[in-house]
C-alpha positions as CSV (number, residue, x, y, z in Angstrom):
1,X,41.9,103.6,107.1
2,X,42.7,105.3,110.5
3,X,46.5,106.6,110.3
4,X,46.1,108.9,113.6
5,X,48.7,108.6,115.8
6,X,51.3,106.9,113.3
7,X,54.2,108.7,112.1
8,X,55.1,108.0,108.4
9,X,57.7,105.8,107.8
10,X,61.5,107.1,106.6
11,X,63.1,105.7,103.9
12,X,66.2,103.8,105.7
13,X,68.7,105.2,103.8
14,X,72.0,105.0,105.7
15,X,73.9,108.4,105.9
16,X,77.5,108.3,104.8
17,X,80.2,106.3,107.2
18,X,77.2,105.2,109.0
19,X,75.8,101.4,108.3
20,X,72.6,99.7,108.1
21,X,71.9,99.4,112.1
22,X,73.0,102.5,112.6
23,X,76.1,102.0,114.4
24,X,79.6,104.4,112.7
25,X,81.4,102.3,110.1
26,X,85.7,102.2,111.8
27,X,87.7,102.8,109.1
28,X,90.0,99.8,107.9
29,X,93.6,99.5,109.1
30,X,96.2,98.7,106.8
31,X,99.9,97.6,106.7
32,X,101.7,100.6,104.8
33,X,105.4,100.5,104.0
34,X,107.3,103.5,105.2
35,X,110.6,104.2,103.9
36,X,113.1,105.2,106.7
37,X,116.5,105.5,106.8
38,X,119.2,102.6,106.2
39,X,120.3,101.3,109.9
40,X,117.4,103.6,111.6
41,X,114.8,100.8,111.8
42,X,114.7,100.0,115.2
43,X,115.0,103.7,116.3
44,X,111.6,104.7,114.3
45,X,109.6,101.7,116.0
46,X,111.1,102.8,119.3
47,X,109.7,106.5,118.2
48,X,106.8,105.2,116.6
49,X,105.5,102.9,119.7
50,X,106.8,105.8,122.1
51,X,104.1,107.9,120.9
52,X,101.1,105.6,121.6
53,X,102.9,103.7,124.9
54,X,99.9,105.5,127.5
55,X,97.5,104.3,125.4
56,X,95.5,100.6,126.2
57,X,96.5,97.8,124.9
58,X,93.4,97.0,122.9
59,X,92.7,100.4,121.3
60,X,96.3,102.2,120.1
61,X,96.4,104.1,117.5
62,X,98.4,101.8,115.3
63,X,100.4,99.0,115.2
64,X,104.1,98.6,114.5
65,X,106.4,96.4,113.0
66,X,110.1,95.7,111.8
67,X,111.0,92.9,109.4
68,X,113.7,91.0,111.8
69,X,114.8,87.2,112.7
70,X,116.6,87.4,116.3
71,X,119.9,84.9,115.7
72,X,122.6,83.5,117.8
73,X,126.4,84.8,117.2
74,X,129.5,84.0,118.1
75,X,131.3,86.9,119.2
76,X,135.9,87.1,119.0
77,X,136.1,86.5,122.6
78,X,133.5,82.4,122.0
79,X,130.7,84.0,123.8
80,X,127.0,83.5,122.5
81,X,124.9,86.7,122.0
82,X,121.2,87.1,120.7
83,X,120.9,89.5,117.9
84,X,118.7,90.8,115.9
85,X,119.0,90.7,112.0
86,X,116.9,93.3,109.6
87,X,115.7,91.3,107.0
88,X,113.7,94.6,105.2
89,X,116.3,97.3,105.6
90,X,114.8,101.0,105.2
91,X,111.5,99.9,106.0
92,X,108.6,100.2,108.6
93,X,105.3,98.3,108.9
94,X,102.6,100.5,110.4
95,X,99.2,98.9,110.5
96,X,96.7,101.6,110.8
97,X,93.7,103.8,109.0
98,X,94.8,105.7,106.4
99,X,93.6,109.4,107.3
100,X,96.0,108.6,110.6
101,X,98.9,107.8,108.2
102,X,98.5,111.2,106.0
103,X,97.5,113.2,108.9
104,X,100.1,112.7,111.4
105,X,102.7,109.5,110.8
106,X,103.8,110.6,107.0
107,X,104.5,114.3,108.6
108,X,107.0,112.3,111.8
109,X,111.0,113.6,111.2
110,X,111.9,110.3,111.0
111,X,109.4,108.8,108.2
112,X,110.8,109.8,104.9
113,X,107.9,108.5,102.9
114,X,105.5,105.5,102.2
115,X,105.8,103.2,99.6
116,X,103.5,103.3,96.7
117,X,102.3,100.8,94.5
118,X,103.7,101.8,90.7
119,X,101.2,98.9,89.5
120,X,98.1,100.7,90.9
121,X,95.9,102.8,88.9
122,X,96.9,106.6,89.2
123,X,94.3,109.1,90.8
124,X,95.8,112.4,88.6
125,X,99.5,112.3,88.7
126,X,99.6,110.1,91.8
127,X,100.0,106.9,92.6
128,X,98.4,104.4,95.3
129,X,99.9,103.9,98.6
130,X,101.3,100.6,99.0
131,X,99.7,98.3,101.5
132,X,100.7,94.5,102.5
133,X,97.5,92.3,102.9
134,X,97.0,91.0,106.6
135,X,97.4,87.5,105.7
136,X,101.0,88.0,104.1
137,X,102.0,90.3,107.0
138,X,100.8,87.3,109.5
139,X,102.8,84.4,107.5
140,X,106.0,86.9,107.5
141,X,105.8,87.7,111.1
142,X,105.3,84.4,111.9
143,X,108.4,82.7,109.1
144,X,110.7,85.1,110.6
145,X,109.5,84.6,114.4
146,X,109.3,80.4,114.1
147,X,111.9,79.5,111.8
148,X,115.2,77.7,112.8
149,X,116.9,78.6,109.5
150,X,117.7,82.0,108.6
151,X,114.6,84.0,106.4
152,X,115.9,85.7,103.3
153,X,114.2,88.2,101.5
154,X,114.2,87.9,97.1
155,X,112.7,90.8,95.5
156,X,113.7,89.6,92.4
157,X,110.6,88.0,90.4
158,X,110.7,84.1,91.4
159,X,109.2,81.5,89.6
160,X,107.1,79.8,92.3
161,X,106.8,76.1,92.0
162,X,103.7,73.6,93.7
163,X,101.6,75.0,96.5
164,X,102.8,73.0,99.8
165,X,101.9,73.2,103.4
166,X,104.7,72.5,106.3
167,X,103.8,69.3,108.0
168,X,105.9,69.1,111.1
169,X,108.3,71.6,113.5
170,X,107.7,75.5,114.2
171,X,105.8,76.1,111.2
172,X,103.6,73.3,111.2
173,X,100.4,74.5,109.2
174,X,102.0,77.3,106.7
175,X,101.3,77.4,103.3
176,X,103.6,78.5,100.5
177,X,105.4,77.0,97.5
178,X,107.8,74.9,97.1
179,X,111.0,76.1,95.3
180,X,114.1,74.2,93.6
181,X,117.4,75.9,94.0
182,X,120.2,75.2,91.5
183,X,122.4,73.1,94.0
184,X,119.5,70.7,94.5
185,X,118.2,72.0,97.5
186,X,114.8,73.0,98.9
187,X,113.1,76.8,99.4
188,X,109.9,77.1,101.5
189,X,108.5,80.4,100.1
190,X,105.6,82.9,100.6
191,X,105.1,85.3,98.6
192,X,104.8,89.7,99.8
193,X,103.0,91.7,97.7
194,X,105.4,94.3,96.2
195,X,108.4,93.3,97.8
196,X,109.1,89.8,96.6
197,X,109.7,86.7,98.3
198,X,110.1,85.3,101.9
199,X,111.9,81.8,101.6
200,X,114.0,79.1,103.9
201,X,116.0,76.3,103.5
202,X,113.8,72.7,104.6
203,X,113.9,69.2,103.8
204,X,111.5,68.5,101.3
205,X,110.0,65.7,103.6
206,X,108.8,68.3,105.6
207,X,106.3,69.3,102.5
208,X,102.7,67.9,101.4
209,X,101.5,69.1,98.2
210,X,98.1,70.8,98.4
């Protein structure tokens, strides 16, 4: 058999952060929880979002968030402002890779540390940083950006009732469970890994059992 002219063929054996086809795997971005101090939320996003603001739209560094429902209020004098409420006191959202969260954002003045998760499995003495899945992050963002009742935050252990999805207003679409309060009222809730439950007041008719 004439093999002249062909070159032998190389085991395809990706080399490490590289895939199949070749192409540099990105490293995943995460929500991680960083602990800030009491009143200084909206400061550290400011900060935080400073630091990126000449970079494009579609390819910053990370992603920032603060747990907050804007409300109306009525001031002493009758007049009607827009404010906005911290629901998650002390705490940041950041959404990005993990080297960029030990390398540079846990070392920021202003972060005082990340959140880990006391349930995870230790590596040594240490435990895992804390992360929020995506979808939870999306459902909160979107509970505390939709809703017309005020969001409250339990991080008490809840005992979650039926799975239900919102049939009509704002929310029309979400998923959660359905929760019976003492005085015979109705909870919509979703549940946030590590930090409890997201819930709102809503007539039960607005419910369909999944």
């Amino acid at each position: 058999m004439q093999t002249k002219g062909i070159k032998p063929m190389i085991a395809a054996v990706p080399r490490k952060g590289i895939d199949a086809v070749g192409l540099e795997k990105s490293e995943p971005r995460r929500w991680y929880i960083a602990i800030v101090n009491n009143k200084s939320e909206k400061l550290c996003r400011e900060r935080l979002e400073q630091r990126i603001i000449n970079q494009p739209v579609d390819g910053k560094d990370y992603e920032v968030y603060v747990a907050s429902q804007k409300e109306w209020t009525v001031t002493a004098s009758g007049k009607r402002t827009l404010k906005e409420r911290i629901v998650l006191r002390a705490l940041v959202f950041i959404c990005c890779t993990d080297s960029l969260r030990r390398q540079e954002i846990a070392h920021l003045p202003y972060i005082k540390r990340f959140m880990v998760n006391i349930a995870g499995e230790r590596s040594g003495s240490v435990r895992p940083v804390a992360y929020i899945p995506d979808y939870q992050m999306a459902d909160l963002r979107r509970m505390l950006n939709d809703a017309d009742e005020p969001v409250t935050i339990d991080p008490q252990p809840v005992r979650l009732g039926t799975r239900v999805r919102i049939n009509g207003g704002k929310l029309r679409g979400m998923e959660g469970y359905v929760l019976e309060t003492p005085d015979g009222s109705t909870d919509f809730v979703i549940r946030i890994d590590l930090l409890g439950c997201a819930k709102i007041r809503i007539n039960s008719d607005l419910l369909d059992l999944i």
